[in-house]
N, C-alpha and C positions, 0 to 999 in steps of 0.2 A: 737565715739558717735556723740553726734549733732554738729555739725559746731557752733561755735560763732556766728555769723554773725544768723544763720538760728534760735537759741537761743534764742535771741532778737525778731527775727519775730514773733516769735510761744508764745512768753512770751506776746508781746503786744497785739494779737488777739485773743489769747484763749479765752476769754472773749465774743469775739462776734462771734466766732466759736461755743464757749460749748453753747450758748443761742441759736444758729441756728441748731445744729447738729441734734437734732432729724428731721428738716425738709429736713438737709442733706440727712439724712440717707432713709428718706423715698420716696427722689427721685433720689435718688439713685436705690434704689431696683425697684422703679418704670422702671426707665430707660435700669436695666441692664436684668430683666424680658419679657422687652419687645422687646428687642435684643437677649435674649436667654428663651425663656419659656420651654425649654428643665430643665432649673438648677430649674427651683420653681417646674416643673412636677417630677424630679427622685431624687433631691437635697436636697433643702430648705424645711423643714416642712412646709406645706403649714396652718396649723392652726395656729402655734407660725406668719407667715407674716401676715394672717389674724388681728389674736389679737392685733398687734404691740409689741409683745414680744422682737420678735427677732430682730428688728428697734432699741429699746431703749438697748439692750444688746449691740448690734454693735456701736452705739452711747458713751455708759459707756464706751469702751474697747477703743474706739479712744480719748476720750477726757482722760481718765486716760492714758495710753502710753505717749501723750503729756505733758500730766502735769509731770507727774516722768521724761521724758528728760530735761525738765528744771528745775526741780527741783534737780534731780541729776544725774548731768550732765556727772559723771561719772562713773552710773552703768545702768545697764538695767536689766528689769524685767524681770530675767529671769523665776520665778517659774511660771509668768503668761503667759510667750510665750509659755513654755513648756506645761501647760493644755490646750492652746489653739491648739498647735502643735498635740497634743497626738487626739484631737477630726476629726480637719483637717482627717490627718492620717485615722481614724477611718472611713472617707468618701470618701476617694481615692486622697482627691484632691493633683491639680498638681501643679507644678511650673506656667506654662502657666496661669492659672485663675487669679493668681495673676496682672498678665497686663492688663486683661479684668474687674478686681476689680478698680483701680487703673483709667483708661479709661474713666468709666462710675461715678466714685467716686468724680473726679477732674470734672466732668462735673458738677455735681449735686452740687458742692462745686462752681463752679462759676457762675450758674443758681441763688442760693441761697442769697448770699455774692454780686456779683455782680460786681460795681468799686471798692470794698473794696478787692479783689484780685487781688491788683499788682502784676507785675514778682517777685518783692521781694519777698512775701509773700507766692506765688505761689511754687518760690525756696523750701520756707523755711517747707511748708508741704507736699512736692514733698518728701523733704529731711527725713520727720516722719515718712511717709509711706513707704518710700524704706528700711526702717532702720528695720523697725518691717517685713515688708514682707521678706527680705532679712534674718532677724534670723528665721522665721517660717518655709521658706523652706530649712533653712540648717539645722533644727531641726528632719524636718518631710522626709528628707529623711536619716539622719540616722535610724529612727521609724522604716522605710520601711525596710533598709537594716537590722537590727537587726530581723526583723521578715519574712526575705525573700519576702517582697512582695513589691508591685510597685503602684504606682498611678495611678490611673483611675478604669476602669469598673474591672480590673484584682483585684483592689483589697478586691474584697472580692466572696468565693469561694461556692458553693452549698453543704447544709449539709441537711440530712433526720433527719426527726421527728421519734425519737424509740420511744418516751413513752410522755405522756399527762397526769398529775394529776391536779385535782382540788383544790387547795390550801384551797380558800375561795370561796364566792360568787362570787367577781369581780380578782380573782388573779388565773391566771394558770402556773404551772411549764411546759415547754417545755422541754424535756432532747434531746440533737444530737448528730448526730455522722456523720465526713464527710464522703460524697458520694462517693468520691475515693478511700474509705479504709484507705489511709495514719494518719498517728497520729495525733490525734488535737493540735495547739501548746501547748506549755507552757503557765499558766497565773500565776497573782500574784494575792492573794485575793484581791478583792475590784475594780478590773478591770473590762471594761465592750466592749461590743460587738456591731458593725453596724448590725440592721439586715433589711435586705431588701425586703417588698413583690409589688408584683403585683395588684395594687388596680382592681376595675372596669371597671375603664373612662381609666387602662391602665397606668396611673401614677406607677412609682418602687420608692414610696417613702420607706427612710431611718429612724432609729429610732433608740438609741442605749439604752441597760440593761445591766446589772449589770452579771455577773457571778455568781449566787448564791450558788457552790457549785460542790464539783465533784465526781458526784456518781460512778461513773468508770474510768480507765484509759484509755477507748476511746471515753468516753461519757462527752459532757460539758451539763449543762444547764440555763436556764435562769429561772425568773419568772417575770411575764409581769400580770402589775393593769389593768383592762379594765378602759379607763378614760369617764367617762360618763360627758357630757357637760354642764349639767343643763339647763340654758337658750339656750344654745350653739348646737352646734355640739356635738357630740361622736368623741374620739379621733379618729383618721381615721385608723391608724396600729393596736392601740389594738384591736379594735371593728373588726378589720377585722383576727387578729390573735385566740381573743375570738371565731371567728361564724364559721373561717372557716377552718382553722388549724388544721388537726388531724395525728394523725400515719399513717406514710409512703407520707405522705405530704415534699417537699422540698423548703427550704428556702436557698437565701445565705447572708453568714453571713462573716464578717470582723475579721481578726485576734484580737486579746485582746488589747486593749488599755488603757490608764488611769493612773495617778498617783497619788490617792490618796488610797495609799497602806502603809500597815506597813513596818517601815523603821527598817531597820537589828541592825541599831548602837540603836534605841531604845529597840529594844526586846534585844540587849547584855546588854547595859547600858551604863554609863560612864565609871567605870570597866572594862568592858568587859565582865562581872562577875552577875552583877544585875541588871534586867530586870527593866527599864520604869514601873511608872504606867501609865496604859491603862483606856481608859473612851470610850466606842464603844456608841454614841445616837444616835438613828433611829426615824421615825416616821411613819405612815402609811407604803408604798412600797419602802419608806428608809433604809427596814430593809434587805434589799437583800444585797448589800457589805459588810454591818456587820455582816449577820451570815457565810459568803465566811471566813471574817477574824477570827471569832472565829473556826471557823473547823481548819483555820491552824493553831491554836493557841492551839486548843488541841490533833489535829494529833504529833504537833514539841515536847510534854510534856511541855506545857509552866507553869512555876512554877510561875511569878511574879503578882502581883495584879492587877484585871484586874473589871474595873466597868461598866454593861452594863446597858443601861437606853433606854426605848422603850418607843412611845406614840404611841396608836390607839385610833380607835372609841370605838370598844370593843373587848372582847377575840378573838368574830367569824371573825371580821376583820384583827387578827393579823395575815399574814402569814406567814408560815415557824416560827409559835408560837413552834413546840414541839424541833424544831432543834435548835431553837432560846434559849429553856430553856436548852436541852440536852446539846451543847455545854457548854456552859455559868457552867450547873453543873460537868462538865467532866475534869473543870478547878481547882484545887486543891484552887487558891487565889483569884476567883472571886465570884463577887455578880451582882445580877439581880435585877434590880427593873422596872416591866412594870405601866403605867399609863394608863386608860380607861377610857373614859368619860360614858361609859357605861354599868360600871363592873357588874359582875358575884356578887349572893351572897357570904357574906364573906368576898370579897375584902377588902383588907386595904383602910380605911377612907381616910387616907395620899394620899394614889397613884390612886385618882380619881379626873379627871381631867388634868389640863393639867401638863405638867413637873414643880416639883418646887424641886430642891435640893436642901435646907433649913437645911433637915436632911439628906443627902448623904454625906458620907466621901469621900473627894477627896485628896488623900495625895499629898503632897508637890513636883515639878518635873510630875506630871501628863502629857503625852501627848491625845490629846482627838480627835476623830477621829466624826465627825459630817454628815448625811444625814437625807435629808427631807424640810417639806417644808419650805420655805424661813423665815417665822415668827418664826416658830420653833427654828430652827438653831440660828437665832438674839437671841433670849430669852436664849436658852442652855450657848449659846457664853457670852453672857454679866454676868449670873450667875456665870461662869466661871473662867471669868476673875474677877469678885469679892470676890473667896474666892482665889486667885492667882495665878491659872494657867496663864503660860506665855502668851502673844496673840503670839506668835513664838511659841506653842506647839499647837496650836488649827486648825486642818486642817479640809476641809469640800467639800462637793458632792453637785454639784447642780445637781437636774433633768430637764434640760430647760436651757432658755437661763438666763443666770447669771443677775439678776435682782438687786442682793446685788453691784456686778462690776456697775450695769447700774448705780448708786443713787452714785456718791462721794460725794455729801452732809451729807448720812449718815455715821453712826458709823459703824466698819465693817474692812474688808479685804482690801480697796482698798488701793491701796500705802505700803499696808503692804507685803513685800517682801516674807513674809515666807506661806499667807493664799494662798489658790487655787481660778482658777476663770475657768468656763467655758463659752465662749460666742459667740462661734458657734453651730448648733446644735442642739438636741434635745433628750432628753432622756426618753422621753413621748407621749403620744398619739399615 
């Protein structure tokens, strides 16, 4: 792990590293953008750089890595190389970028900082960098070899549009099947997919969703929010998958990625014998990994107690609502409880509004599987962990760049070995 010597460097300047790194970071992208505007046109989510999304996620992800090397100096994160690994992957990218990251990175780090980047110093987070990049691409091609496939434009393959449902207003199911005939891989629920279209101006921007589900065995599909911008732009991929996207349309699409999947030793248990309890919370278009994981949950006969907890706007916005309840009743030990800030007549009192599990039973050993939006997730999490679920059993999805990783000031996942992080990427718009 870190060199002593490099320990001591990275210990005394974090400090005036972590106060500069969002300016790092943003000339950085400036820099590397304009050496390669190829990677922000077919690459980088061009809204998340817009916003400064994905600046402050890359930011979080470099100052947390440093901080847990010297903090502990004898392990390394790994559950957050691996989500990070897993999304890479999901993009093609290669070993080579990583010198070209690296290049441009060290420049913007010395543009920044200035005399305050001696060789020493220079050493010492030469020495961070090599450390994290060197396990992300020995991570990301085992990914590849596991899934036969290879870094770069190969990685990911042309699949047709068979069927097109309209979920909701703003949410449409895609189902595909690949173009070559050959079988679509294997995934694990809760996994998700790069998909790649052809905008306008000519951009192949990237965007990855969730597997929601598998209607057949040579058909995957997805289901994709249109994200509407408000003041803003419209997401650029939805809005262009919304308008223009129909049957017998081709898209390509990246093998399954992801690791925020149910884990085998807790569906045995500590027995081997008695199933984990399970806690599946979604919110909005959160709710696509969790109805992937309840389908295998009652395709496998899963006998153990299993609590599902939804938030939307209201019914009409719930997508994949009847799969969402069908599953969930198909489970011999589970309960459903959905929340509407805009229920239907009828609706219980209690579950309007946003998430409050006050009166939810969450039995003792819970593991709790969490997606949606960031504020969401904090609230579910901290509830949580109050009536005492483990923070080591509490895993979660972000859609975007990991904003929760960006902020180590707050309360959360960072440092925490066991939570997930994503922070390349985009899983939206």
């Amino acid at each position: 792990m870190l060199s002593d010597q490099s320990a001591a460097a990275v210990r005394a300047t974090l400090p005036a590293v972590g106060a500069a790194i969002e300016d790092i970071t943003a000339r950085f992208y400036d820099r590397l953008f304009a050496a390669h505007p190829e990677l922000l046109r077919d690459l980088f989510n061009r809204g998340n750089q817009a916003a400064g999304t994905q600046r402050r996620a890359l930011a979080g992800s470099i100052a947390a890595f440093a901080a847990h090397l010297v903090d502990r100096p004898d392990e390394r994160p790994d559950v957050m190389l691996a989500r990070v690994a897993h999304k890479h992957a999901s993009l093609g990218v290669a070993p080579g970028q990583y010198e070209t990251v690296h290049r441009h990175l060290f420049a913007a780090i010395a543009e920044v900082l200035g005399d305050a980047v001696t060789p020493r110093v220079a050493a010492a987070w030469d020495e961070v960098y090599w450390l994290m990049a060197n396990a992300l691409i020995t991570i990301e091609a085992r990914l590849y070899a596991e899934r036969g496939s290879t870094a770069g434009a190969d990685a990911l393959r042309a699949w047709d549009v068979v069927e097109r449902i309209e979920e909701t207003a703003d949410v449409a199911t895609f189902r595909l099947r690949p173009a070559d005939g050959t079988p679509p891989p294997a995934f694990r629920a809760g996994q998700y997919v790069s998909v790649q279209v052809e905008l306008a101006d000519g951009a192949r921007q990237i965007r990855q969703y969730s597997l929601s589900g598998v209607p057949g065995g040579d058909v995957r599909q997805i289901s994709v929010k249109r994200v509407r911008g408000g003041a803003g732009p419209d997401g650029e991929v939805s809005a262009h998958l919304h308008a223009r996207v129909r049957v017998g349309d081709r898209l390509r699409i990246s093998a399954p990625y992801g690791d925020l999947v149910l884990d085998d030793g807790v569906l045995r248990g500590p027995d081997g014998r008695t199933p984990a309890p399970l806690l599946l919370a979604s919110a909005g278009i959160g709710v696509t990994p969790m109805v992937a994981m309840l389908e295998q949950l009652a395709a496998a006969g899963h006998r153990g107690p299993v609590t599902v907890v939804h938030a939307d706007r209201s019914p009409a916005d719930h997508a994949l609502r009847a799969a969402h309840r069908a599953y969930a009743d198909a489970l011999p030990g589970a309960t459903a409880h959905f929340w509407y800030e805009r229920p239907e007549p009828g609706h219980p009192a209690d579950r309007t509004g946003r998430v409050d599990l006050a009166a939810v039973p969450v039995p003792p050993g819970t593991h709790a599987y969490l997606c949606g939006p960031l504020p969401f997730m904090k609230a579910v999490r901290a509830q949580l962990l109050a009536k005492g679920v483990a923070p080591a059993a509490v895993h979660y999805e972000v859609f975007g760049p990991d904003l929760w990783l960006a902020s180590p000031s707050s309360s959360g996942p960072v440092g925490e070995a066991t939570m997930s992080a994503t922070v390349s990427g985009s899983r939206v718009a």
